[in-house]
C-alpha positions as MATLAB code, in Angstrom:
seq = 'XXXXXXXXXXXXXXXXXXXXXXXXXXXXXXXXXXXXXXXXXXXXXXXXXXXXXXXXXXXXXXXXXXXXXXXXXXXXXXXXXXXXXXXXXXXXXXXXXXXXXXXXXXXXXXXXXXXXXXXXXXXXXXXXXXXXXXXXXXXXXXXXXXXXXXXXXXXXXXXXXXXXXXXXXXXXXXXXXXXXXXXXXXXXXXXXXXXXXXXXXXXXXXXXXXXXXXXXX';
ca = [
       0.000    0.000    0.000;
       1.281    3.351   -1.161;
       0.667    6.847    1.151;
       0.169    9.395   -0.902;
      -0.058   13.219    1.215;
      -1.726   15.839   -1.189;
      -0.364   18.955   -1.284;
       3.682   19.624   -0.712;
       3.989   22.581    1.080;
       5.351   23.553    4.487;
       2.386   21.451    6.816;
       3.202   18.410    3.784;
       6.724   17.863    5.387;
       4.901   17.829    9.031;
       2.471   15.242    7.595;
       5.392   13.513    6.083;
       7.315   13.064    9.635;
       4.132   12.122   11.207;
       3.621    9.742    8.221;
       7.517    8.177    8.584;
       7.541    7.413   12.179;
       3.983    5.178   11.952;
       5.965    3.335    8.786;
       3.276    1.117    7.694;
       3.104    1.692    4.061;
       5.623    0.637    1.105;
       6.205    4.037   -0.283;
       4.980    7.520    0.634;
       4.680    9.873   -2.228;
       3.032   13.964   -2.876;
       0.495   14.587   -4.820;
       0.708   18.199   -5.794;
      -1.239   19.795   -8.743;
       0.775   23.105   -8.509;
       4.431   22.636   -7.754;
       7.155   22.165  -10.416;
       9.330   20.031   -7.421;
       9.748   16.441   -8.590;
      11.343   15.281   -5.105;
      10.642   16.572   -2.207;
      12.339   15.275    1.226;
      13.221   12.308   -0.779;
       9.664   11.873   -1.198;
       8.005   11.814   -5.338;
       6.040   14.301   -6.465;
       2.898   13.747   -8.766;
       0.357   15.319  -10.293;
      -2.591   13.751   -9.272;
      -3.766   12.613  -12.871;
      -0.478   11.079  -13.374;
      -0.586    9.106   -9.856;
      -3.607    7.627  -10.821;
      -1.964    6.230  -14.429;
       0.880    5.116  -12.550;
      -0.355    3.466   -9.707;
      -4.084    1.527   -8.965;
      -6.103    3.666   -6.825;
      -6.685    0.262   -4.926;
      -3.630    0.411   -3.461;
      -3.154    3.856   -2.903;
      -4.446    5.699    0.688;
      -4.353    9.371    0.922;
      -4.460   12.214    3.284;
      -4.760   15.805    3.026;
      -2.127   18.271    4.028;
      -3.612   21.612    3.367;
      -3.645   24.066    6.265;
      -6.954   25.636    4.388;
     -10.067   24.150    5.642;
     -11.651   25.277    2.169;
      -9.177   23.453    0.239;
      -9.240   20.716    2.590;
     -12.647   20.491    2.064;
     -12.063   21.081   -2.196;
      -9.848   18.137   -2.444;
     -11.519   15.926   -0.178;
     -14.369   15.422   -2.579;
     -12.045   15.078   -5.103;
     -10.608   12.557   -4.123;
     -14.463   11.106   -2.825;
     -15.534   12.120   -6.792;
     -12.416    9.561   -7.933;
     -13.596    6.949   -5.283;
      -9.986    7.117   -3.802;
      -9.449    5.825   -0.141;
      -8.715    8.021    2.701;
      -7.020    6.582    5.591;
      -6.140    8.145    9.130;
      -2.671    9.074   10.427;
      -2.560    9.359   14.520;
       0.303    9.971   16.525;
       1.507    7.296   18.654;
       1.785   10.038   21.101;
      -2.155   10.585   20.440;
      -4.527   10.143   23.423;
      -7.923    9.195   22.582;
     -10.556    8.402   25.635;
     -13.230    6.201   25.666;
     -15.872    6.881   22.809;
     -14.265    8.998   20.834;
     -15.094    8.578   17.543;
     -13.080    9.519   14.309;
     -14.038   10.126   10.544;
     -12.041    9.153    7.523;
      -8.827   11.154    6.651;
      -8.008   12.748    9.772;
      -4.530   13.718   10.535;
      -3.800   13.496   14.579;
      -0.491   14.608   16.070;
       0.399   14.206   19.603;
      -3.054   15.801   20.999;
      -5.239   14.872   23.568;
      -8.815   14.127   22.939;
     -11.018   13.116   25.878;
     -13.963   10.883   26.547;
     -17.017   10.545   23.616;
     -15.306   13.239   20.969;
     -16.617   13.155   17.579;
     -14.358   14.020   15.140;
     -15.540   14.795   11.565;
     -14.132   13.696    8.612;
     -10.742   14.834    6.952;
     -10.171   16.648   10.499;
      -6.130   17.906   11.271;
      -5.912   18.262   15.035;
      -2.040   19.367   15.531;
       0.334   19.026   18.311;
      -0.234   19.530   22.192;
      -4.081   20.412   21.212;
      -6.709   18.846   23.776;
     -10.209   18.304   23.260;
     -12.698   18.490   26.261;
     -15.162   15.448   26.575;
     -18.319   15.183   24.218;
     -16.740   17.834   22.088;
     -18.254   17.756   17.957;
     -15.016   19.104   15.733;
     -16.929   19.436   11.874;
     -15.406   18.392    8.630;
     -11.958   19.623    7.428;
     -11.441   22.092   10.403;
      -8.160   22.384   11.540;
      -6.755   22.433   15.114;
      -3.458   23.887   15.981;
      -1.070   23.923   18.152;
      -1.786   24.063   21.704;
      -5.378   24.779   20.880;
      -8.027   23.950   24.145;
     -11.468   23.216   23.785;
     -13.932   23.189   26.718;
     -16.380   19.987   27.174;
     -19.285   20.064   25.102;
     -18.188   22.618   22.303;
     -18.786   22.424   19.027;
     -17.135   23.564   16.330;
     -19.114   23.501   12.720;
     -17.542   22.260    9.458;
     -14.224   24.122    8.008;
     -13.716   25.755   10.988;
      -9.847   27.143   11.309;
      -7.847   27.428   15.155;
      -4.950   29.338   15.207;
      -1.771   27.745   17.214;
      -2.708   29.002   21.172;
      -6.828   29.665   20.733;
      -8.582   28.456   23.675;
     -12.568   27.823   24.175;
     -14.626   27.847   27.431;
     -16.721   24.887   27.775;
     -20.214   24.918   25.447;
     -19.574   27.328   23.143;
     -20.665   26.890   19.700;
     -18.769   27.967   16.309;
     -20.221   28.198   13.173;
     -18.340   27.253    9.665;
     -16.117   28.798    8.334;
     -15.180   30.933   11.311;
     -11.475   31.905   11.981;
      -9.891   32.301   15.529;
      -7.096   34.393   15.566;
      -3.633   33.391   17.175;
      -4.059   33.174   21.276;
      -8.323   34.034   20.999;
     -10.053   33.159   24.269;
     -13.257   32.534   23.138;
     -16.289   33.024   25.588;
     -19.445   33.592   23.728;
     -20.772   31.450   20.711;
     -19.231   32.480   17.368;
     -21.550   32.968   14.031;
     -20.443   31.395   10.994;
     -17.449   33.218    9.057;
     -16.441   35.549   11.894;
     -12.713   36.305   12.555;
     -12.233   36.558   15.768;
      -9.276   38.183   17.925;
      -8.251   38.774   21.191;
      -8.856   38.104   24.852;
     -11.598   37.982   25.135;
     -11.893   37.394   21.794;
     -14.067   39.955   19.539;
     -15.289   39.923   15.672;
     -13.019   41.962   13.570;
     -14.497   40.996   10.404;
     -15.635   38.362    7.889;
     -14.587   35.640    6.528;
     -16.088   36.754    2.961;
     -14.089   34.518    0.795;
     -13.821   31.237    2.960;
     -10.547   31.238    3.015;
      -7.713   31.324    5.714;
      -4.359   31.570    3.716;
      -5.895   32.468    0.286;
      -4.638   29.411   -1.571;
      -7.355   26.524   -1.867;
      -5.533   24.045   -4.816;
      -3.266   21.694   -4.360;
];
């Protein structure tokens, strides 16, 4: 079985650690639809077309390595559209409690996730990060560094943490909503707000559904 991480830029050579110390496929190889790099960290790079020719998609898994929620979100049903197989990459350093339960594709470093989680699908959760119990993290959001969530929150789909945010127990978060670097969050958060500060406050909109601007691969 082949790894494939799509997209090889900066958070691809973080997946690509992660991916080396689990060791459990026979080749790990970057898919990349933008990049002119042929070899990256001794890694292949392919266009995604030209994986496909080379390889069967049977025995190919892939994960996502886009920062972006958006374009996590864009190349996840891509990849669904192609009938491709996702697969999940967790730490060994991971904690998971009782119940928690994971989607497909979801990239786990060493975080801590408590009793009866429900993680959605295509979900990156990044290092030192812990997850209160019963918390509901939507679809290709992305967790950073030394994020905190409170018991019971929930977090809608293609939501984006910055490394540091933190979340009081029971708060709610709509999509598409960005909190800033260090936000303490105390009050439920509408869909698409940016949010800043401590405690945190709107400063705008998330009008484009984007975090970093770039959504390909």
């Amino acid at each position: 079985m082949i790894l494939a991480i799509y997209c090889a830029g900066g958070l691809g050579k973080e997946v690509l650690a992660l991916a080396c110390s689990i060791n459990r496929w026979e080749a790990i190889v970057f898919v990349d639809d933008v990049t002119d790099c042929r070899m990256y960290h001794g890694a292949s790079v392919h266009r995604f077309e030209e994986l496909l020719g080379l390889v069967n998609k049977e025995n190919i898994e892939f994960v996502i390595a886009s920062g972006e929620p958006t374009g996590r979100k864009a190349l996840y049903k891509k990849l669904k559209d192609h009938g491709c197989k996702m697969t999940n990459l967790i730490s060994p350093y991971a904690s998971l409690g009782v119940g928690t339960q994971l989607g497909e594709g979801c990239i786990l470093w060493d975080c801590v996730i408590t009793n009866d989680a429900i993680i959605g699908e295509n979900v990156l959760i990044n290092t030192r990060a812990l997850l209160g119990h019963d918390v509901i993290v939507g679809s290709h959001g992305v967790i950073s560094a030394n994020c905190f969530l409170g018991g019971h929150t929930v977090l809608d789909e293609c939501v984006y943490m910055a490394p540091g945010a933190m979340m009081k127990d029971r708060i709610h978060v709509g999509e598409q909503a960005i909190i800033s670097l260090g936000a303490v969050v105390l009050r439920n958060v509408r869909s698409k707000a940016i949010m800043i500060g401590n405690p945190a406050r709107k400063i705008g909109e998330n009008t484009e559904g984007r975090v970093f601007g770039r959504i390909d691969g």
